[in-house]
PASEBA-1860 file (N, C-alpha, C; in nm, 3 decimals):
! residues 257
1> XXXXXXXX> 4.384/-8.372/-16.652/4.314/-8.456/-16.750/4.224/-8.368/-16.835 ~ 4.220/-8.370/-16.979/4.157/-8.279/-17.050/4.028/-8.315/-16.985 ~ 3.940/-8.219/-17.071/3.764/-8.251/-17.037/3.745/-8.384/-17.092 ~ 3.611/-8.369/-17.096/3.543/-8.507/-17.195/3.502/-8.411/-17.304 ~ 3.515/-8.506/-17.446/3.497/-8.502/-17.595/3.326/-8.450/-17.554 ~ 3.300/-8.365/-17.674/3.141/-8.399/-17.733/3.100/-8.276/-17.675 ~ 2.983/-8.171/-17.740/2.896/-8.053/-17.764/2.873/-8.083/-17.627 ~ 2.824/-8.212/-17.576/2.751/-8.153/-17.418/2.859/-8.141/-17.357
9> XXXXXXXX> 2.979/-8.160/-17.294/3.055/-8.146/-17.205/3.120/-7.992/-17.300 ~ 3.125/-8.018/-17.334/3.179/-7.835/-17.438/3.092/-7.705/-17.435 ~ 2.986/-7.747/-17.393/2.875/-7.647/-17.454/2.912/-7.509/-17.472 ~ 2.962/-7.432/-17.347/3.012/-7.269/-17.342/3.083/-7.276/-17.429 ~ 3.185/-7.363/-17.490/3.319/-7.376/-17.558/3.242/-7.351/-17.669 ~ 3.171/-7.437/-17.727/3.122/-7.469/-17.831/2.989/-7.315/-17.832 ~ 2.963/-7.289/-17.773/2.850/-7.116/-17.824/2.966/-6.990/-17.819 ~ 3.087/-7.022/-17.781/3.201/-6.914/-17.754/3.216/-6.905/-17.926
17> XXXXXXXX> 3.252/-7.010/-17.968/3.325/-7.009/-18.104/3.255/-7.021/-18.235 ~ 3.096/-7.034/-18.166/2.980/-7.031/-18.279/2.966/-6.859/-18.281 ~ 2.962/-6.840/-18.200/2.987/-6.684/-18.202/3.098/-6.583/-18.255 ~ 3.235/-6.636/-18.215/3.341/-6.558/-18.323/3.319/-6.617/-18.450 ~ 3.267/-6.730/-18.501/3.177/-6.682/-18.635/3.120/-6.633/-18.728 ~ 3.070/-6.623/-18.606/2.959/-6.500/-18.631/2.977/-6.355/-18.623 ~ 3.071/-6.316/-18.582/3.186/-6.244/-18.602/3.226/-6.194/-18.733 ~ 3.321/-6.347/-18.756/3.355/-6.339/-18.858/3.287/-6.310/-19.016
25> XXXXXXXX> 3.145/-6.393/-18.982/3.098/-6.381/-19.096/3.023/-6.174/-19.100 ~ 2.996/-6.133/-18.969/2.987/-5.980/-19.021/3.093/-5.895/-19.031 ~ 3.206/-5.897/-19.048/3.293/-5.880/-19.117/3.317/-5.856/-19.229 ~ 3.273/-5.955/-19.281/3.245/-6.018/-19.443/3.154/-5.937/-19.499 ~ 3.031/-5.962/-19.437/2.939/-5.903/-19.448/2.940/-5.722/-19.461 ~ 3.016/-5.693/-19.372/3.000/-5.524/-19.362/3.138/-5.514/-19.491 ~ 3.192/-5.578/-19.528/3.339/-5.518/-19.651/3.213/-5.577/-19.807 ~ 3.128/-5.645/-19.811/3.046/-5.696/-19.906/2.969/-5.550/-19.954
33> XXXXXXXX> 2.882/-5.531/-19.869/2.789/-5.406/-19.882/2.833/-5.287/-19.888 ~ 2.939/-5.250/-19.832/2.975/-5.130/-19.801/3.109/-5.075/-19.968 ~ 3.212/-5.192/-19.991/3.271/-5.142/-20.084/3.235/-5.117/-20.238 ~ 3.166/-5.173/-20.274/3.040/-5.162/-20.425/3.026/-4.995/-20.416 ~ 2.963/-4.970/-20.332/2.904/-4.857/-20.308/3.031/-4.736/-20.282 ~ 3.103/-4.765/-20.216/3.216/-4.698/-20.166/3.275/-4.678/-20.319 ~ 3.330/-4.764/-20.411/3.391/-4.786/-20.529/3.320/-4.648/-20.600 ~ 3.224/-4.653/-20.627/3.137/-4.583/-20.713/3.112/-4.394/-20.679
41> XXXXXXXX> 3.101/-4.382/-20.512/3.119/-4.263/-20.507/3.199/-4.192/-20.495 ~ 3.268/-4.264/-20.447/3.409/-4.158/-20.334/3.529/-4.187/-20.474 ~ 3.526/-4.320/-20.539/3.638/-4.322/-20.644/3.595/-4.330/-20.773 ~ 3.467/-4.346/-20.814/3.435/-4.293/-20.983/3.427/-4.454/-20.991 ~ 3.460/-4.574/-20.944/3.411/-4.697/-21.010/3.320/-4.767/-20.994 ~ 3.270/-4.777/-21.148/3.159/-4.804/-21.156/3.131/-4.983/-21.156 ~ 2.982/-4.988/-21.061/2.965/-5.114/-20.973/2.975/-5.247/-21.074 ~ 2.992/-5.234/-21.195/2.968/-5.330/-21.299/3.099/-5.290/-21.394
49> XXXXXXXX> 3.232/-5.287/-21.304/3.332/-5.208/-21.408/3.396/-5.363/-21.348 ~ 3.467/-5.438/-21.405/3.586/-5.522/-21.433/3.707/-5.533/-21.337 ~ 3.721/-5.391/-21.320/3.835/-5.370/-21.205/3.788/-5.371/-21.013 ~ 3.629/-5.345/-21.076/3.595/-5.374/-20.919/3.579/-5.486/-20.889 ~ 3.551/-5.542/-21.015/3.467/-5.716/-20.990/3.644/-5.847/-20.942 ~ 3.754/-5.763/-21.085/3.846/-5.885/-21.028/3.934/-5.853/-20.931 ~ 3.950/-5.728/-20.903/4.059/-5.661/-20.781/4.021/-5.695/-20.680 ~ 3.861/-5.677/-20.594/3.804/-5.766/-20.518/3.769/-5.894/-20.461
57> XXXXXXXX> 3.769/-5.921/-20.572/3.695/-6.107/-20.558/3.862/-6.177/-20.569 ~ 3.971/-6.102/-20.680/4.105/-6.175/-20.694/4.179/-6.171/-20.587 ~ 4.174/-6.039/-20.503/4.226/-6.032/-20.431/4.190/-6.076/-20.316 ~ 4.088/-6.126/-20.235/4.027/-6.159/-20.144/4.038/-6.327/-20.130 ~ 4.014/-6.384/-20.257/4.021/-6.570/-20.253/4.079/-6.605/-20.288 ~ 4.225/-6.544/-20.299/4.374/-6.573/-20.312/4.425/-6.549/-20.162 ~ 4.400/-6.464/-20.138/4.431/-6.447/-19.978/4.443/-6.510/-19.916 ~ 4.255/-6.542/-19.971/4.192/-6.633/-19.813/4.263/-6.817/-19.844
65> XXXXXXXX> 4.242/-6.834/-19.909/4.309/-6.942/-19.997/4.415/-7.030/-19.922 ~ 4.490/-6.899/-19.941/4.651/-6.928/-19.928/4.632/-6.896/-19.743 ~ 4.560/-6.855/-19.682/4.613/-6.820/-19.513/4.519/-6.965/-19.464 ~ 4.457/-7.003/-19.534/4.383/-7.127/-19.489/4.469/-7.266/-19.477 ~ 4.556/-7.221/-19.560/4.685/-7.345/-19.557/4.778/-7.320/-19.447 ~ 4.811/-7.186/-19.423/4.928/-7.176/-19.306/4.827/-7.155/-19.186 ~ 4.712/-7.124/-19.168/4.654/-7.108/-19.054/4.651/-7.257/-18.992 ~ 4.625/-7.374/-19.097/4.626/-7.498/-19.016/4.787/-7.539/-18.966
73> XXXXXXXX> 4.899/-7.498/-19.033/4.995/-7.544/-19.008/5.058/-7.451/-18.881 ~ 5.025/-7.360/-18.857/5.071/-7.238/-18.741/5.044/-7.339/-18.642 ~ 4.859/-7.327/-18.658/4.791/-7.394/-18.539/4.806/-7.539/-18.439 ~ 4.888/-7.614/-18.556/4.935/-7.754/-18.517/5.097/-7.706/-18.388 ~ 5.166/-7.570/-18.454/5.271/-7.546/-18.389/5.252/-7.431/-18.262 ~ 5.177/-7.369/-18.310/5.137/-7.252/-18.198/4.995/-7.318/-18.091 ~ 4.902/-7.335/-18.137/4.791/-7.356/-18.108/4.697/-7.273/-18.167 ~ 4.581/-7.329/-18.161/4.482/-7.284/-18.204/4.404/-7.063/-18.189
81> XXXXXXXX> 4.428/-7.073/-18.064/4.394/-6.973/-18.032/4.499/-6.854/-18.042 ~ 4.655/-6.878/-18.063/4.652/-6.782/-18.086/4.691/-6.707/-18.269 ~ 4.643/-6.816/-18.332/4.597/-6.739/-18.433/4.490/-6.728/-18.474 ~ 4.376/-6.735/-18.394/4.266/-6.663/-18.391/4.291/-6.556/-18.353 ~ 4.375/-6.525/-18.273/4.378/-6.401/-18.235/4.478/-6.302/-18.336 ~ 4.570/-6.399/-18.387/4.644/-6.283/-18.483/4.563/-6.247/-18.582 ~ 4.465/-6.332/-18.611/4.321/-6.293/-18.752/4.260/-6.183/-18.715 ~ 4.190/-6.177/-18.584/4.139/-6.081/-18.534/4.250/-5.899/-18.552
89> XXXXXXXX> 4.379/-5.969/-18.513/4.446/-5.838/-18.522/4.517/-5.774/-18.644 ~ 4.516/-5.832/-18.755/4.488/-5.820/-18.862/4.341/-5.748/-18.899 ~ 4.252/-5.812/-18.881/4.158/-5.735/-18.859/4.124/-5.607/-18.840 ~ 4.174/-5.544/-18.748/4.180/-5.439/-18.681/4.181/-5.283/-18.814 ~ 4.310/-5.305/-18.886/4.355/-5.161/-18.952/4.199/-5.185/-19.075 ~ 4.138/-5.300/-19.105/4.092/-5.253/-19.240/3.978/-5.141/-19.227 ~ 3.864/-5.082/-19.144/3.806/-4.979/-19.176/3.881/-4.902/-19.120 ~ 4.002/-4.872/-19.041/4.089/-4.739/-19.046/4.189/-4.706/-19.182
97> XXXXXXXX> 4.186/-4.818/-19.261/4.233/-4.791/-19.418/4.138/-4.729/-19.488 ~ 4.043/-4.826/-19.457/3.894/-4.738/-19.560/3.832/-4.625/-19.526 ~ 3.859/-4.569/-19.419/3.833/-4.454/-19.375/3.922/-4.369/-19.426 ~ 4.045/-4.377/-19.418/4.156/-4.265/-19.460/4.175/-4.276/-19.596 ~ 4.113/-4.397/-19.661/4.132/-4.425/-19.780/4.175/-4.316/-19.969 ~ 4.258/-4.274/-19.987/4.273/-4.154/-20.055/4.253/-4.200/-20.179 ~ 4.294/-4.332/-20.256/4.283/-4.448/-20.378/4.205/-4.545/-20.363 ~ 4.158/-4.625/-20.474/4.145/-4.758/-20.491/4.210/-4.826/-20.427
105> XXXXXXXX> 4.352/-4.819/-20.415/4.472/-4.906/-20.397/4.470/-4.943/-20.302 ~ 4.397/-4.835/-20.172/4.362/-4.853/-20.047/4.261/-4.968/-20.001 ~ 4.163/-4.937/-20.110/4.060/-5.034/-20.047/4.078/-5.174/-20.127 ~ 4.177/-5.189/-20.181/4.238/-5.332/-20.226/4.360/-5.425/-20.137 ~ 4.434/-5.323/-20.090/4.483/-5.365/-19.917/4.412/-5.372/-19.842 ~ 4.320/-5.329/-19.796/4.216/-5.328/-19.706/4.143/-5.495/-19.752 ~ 4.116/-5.527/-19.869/4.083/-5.665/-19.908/4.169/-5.771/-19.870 ~ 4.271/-5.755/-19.904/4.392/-5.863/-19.884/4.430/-5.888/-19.719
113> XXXXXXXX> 4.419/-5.773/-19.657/4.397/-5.786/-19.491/4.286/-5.859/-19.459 ~ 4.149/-5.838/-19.535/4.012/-5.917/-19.491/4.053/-6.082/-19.539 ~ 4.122/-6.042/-19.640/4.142/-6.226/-19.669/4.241/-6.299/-19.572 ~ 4.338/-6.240/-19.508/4.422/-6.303/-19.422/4.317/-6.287/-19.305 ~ 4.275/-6.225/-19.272/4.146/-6.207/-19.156/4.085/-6.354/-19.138 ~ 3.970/-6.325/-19.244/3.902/-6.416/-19.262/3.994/-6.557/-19.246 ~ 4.081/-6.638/-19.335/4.154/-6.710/-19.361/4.185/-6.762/-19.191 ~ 4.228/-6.700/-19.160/4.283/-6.717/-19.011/4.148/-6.741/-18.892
121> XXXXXXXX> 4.051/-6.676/-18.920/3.984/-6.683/-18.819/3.884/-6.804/-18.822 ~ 3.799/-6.806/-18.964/3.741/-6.903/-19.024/3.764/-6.999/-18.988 ~ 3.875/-7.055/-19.038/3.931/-7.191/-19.019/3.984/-7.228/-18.858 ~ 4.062/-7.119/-18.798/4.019/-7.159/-18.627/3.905/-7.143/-18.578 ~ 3.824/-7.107/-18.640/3.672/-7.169/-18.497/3.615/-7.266/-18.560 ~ 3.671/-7.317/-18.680/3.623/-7.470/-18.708/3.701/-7.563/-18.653 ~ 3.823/-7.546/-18.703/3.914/-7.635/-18.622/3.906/-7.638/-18.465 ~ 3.885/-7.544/-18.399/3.872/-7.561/-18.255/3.774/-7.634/-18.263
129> XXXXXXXX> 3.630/-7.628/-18.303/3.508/-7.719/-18.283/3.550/-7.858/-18.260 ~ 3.631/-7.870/-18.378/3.612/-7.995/-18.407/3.726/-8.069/-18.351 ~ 3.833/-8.004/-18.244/3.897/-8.065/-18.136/3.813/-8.127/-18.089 ~ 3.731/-8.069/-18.020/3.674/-8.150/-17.882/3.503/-8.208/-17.915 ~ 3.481/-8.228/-18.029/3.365/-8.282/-18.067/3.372/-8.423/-18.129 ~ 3.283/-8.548/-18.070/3.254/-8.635/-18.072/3.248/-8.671/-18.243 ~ 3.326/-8.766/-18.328/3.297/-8.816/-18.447/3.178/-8.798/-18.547 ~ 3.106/-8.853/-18.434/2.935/-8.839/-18.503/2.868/-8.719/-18.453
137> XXXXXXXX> 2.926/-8.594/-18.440/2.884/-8.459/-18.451/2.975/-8.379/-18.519 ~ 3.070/-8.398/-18.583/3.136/-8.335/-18.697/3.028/-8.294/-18.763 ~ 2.934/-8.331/-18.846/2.847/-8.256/-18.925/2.797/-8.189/-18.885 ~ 2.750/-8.228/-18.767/2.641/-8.092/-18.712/2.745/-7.981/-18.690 ~ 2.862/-8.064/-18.662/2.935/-7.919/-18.591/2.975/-7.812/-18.702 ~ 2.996/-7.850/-18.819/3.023/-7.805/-18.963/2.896/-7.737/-19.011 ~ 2.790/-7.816/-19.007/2.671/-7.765/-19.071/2.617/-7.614/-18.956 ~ 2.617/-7.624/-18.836/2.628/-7.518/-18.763/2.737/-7.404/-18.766
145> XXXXXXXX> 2.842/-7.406/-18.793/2.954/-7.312/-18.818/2.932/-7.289/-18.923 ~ 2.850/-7.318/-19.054/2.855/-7.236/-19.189/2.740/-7.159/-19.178 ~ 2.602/-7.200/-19.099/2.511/-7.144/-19.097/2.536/-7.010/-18.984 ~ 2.614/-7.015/-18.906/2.659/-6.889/-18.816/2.703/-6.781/-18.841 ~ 2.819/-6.847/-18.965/2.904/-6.763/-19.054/2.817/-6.680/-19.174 ~ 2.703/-6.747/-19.167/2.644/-6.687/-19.340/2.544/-6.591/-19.286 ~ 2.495/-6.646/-19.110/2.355/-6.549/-19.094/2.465/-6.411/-19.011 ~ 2.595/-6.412/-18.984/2.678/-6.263/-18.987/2.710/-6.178/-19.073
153> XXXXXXXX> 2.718/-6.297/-19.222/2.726/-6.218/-19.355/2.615/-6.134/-19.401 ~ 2.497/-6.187/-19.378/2.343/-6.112/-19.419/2.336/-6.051/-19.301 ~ 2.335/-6.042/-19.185/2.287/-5.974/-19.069/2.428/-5.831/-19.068 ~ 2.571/-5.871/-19.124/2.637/-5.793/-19.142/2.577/-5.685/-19.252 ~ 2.574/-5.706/-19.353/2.506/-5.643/-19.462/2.392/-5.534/-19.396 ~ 2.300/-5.615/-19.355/2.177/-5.511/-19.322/2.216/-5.404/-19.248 ~ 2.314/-5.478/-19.138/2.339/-5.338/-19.065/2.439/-5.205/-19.092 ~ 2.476/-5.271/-19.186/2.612/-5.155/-19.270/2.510/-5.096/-19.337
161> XXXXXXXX> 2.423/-5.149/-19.440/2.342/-5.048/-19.502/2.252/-4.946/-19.429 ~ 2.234/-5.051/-19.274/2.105/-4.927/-19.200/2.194/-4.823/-19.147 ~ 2.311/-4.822/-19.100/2.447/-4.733/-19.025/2.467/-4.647/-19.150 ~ 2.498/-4.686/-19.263/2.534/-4.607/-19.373/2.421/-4.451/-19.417 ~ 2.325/-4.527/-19.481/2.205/-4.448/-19.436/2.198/-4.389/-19.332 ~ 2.216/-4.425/-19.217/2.224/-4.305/-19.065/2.299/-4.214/-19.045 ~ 2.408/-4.255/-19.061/2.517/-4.198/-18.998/2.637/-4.160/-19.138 ~ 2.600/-4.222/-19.252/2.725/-4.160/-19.325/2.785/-4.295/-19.404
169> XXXXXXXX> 2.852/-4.302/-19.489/2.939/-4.434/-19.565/3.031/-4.494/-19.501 ~ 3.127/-4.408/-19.487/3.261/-4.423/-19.404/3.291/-4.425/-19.285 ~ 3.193/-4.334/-19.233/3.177/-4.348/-19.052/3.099/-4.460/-18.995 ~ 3.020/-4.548/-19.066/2.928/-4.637/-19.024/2.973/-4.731/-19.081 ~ 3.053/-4.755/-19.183/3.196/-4.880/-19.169/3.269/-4.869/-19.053 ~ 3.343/-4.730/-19.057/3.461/-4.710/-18.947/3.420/-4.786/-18.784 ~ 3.303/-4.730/-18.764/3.239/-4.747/-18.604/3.211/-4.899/-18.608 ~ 3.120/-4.988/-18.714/3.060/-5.095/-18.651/3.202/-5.195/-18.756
177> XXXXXXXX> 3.300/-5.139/-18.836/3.418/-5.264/-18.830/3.489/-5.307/-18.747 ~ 3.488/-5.166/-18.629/3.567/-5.174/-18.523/3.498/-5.256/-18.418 ~ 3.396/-5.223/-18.417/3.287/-5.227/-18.290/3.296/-5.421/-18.284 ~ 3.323/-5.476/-18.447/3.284/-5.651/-18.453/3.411/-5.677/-18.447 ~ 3.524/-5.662/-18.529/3.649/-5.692/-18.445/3.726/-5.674/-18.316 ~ 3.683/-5.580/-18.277/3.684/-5.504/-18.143/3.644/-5.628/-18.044 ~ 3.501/-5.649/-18.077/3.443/-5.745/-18.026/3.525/-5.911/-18.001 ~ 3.521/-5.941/-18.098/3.572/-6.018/-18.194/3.758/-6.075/-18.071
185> XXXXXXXX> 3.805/-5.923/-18.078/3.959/-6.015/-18.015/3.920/-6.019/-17.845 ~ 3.822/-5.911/-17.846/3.771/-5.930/-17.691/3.807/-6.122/-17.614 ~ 3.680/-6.136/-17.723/3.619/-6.237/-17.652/3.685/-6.357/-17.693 ~ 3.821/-6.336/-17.771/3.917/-6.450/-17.809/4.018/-6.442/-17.648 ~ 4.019/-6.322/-17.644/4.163/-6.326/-17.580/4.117/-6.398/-17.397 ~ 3.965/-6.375/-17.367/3.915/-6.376/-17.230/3.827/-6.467/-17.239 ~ 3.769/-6.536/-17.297/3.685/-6.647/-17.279/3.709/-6.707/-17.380 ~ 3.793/-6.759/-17.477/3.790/-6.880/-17.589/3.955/-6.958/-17.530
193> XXXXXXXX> 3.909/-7.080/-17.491/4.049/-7.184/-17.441/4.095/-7.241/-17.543 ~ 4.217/-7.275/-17.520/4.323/-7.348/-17.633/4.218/-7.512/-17.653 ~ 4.256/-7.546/-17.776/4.182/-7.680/-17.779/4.291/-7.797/-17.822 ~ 4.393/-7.704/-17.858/4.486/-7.833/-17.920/4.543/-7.924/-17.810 ~ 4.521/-7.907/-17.723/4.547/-8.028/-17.643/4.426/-8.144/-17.654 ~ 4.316/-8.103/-17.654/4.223/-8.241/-17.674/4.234/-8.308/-17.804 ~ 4.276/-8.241/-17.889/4.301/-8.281/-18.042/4.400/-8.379/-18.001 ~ 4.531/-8.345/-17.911/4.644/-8.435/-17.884/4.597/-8.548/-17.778
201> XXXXXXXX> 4.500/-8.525/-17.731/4.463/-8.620/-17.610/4.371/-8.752/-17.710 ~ 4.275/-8.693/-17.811/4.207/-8.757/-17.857/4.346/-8.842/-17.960 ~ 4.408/-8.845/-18.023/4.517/-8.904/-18.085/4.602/-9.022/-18.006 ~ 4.599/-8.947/-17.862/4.677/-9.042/-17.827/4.569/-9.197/-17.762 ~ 4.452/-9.152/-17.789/4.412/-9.184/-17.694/4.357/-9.302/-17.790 ~ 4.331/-9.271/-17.955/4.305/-9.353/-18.083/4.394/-9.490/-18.103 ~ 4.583/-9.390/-18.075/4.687/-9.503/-18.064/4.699/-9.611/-17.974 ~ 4.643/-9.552/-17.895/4.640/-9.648/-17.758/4.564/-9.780/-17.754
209> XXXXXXXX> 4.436/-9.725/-17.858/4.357/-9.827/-17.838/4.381/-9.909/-17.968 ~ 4.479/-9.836/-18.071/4.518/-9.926/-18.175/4.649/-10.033/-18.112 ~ 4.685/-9.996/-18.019/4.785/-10.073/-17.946/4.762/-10.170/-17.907 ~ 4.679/-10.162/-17.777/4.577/-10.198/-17.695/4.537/-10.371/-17.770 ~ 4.474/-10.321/-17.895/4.405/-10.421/-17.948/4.507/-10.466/-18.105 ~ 4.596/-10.466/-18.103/4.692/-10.537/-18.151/4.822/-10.638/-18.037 ~ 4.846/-10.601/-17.936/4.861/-10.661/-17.796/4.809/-10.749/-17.810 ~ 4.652/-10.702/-17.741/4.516/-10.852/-17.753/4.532/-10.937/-17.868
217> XXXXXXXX> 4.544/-10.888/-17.960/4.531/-11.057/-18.082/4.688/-11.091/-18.082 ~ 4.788/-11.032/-18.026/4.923/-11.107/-18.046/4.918/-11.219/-17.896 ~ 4.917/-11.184/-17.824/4.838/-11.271/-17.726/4.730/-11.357/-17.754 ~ 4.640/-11.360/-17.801/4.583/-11.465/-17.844/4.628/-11.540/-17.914 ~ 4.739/-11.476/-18.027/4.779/-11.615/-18.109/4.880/-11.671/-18.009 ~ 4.944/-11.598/-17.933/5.087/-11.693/-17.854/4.997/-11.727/-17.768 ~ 4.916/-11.734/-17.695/4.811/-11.847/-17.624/4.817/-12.024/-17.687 ~ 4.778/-11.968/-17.837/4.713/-12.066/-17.947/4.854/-12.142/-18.008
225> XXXXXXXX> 4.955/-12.078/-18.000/5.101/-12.153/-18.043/5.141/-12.246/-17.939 ~ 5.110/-12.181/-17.829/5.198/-12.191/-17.698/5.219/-12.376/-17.655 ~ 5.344/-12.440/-17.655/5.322/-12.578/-17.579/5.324/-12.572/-17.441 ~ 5.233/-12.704/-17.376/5.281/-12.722/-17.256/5.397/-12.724/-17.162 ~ 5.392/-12.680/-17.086/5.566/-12.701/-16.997/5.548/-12.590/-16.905 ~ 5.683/-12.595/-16.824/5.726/-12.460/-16.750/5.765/-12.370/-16.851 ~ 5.891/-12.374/-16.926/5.887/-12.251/-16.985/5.795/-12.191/-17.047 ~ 5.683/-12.292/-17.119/5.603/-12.169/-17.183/5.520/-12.123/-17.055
233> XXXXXXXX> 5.516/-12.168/-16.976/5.411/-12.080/-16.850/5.495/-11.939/-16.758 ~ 5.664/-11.988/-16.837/5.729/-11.912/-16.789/5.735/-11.736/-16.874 ~ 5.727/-11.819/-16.996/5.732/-11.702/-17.109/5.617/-11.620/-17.123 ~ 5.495/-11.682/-17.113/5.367/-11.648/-17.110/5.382/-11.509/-17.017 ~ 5.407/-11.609/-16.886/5.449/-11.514/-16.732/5.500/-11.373/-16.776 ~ 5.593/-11.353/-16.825/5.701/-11.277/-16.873/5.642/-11.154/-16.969 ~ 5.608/-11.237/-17.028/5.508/-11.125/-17.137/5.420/-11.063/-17.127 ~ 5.354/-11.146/-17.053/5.225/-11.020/-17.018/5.251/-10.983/-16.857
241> XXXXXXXX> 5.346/-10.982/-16.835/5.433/-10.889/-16.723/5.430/-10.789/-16.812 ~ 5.529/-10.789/-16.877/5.609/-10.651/-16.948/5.469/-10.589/-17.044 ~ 5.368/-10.655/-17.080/5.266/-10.600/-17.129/5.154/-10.474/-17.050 ~ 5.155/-10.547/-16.944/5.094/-10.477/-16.818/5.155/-10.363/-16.772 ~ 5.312/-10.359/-16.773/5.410/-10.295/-16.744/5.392/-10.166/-16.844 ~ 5.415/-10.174/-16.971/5.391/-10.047/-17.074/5.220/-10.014/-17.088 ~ 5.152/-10.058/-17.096/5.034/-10.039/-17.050/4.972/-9.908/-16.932 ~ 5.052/-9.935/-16.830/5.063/-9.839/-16.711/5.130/-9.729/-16.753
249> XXXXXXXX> 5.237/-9.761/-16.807/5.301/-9.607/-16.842/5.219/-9.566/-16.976 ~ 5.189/-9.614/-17.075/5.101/-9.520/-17.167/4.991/-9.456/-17.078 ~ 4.927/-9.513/-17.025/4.809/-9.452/-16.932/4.851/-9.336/-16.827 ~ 4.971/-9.389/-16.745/4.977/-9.237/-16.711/5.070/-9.161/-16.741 ~ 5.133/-9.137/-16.876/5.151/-9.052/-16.989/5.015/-9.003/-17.059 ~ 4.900/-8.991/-17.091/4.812/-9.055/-17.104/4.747/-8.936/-17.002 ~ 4.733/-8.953/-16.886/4.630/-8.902/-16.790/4.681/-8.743/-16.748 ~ 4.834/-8.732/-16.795/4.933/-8.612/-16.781/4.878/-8.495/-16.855
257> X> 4.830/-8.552/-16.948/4.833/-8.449/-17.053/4.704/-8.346/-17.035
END
């Protein structure tokens, strides 16, 4: 029998995936701060040049765009988790591109990987949330997953700039891109559970009760039609036999899952 719905019976579930988030959003965060700067020394483009502004931004929210559409449709067929985990592994080559990086061209693949990244990961730790969370915590659960995601983007940032300054441009991408995706498929692959089954439990469990209570008022009106006699006490009999009868088997079809 799945768990029970809702943040309190979820809780670990629910700080597991507020956290690849958060993840995700320093990710973001460390390819934000770090390529402006990267553009300008290592390749001559300059931070207010045209080609940095649309090769970046075009290439990144077209990406992400477009993997946000197949990430929900994978997830309905694969499950949830494991394309979180293919996001994460995607993940993986972009600061070993930007490190070896010899062109531009490089760190514009390196974008289009962050957008399938992102795309993929983003949208599974929302969608997982919001498997197993109660109706009337959708918002919170939304309004908490953007605020997770945005304080990795600024907390990403700071720390690429303080690593950069320390340690170097490229080596202090290289070490802490790895170090958060690294992180990142860790804790997908060993502590984050599949959720699409409560998504399927909660569905069936909606139909049931749309059943349930279409049953009840067809029965009430054949109550309200019904004439006196044996047969109708016979038919009555009969019907809510066989009502009782499918009833039991939705339920434990139902309790299987």
């Amino acid at each position: 029998m799945p768990a029970s719905l809702g943040i309190k019976h979820n809780l670990s579930q629910f700080l597991h995936q507020l956290f690849q988030v958060l993840l995700v959003g320093l990710t973001i965060g460390t390819m934000r701060t770090v390529v402006p700067t990267l553009a300008e020394t290592e390749f001559g483009v300059p931070q207010t040049s045209f080609l940095l502004l649309s090769s970046f931004v075009v290439a990144f929210g077209f990406v992400k765009g477009f993997m946000n559409f197949y990430a929900g449709r994978w997830s309905e067929t694969i499950g949830r988790k494991p394309v979180l985990i293919l996001g994460w592994l995607v993940g993986l080559p972009i600061p070993i591109l930007i490190w070896f990086a010899p062109s531009w061209s490089w760190i514009v693949g390196a974008t289009i990987l962050l957008g399938v990244n992102q795309g993929l990961t983003w949208s599974m730790t929302q969608t997982a949330k919001l498997d197993f969370t109660l109706p009337r915590e959708r918002g919170l659960t939304l309004g908490l997953n953007e605020f997770s995601g945005y304080i990795g983007v600024a907390l990403g940032g700071i720390l690429t700039a303080w690593l950069t300054e320390t340690i170097g441009l490229k080596i202090g991408l290289l070490w802490f891109g790895l170090s958060v995706v690294g992180m990142g498929l860790f804790f997908t692959v060993f502590f984050i559970q599949e959720t699409r089954p409560r998504d399927q439990y909660r569905l069936l469990r909606n139909r049931l009760g749309e059943w349930l209570g279409v049953t009840s008022r067809l029965n009430h009106r054949t109550r309200r039609c019904d004439l006196p006699g044996p047969f109708s006490s016979l038919s009555a009999g009969a019907t809510s036999g066989c009502l009782h009868s499918v009833r039991r088997v939705w339920l434990r079809n139902l309790s299987t899952l």
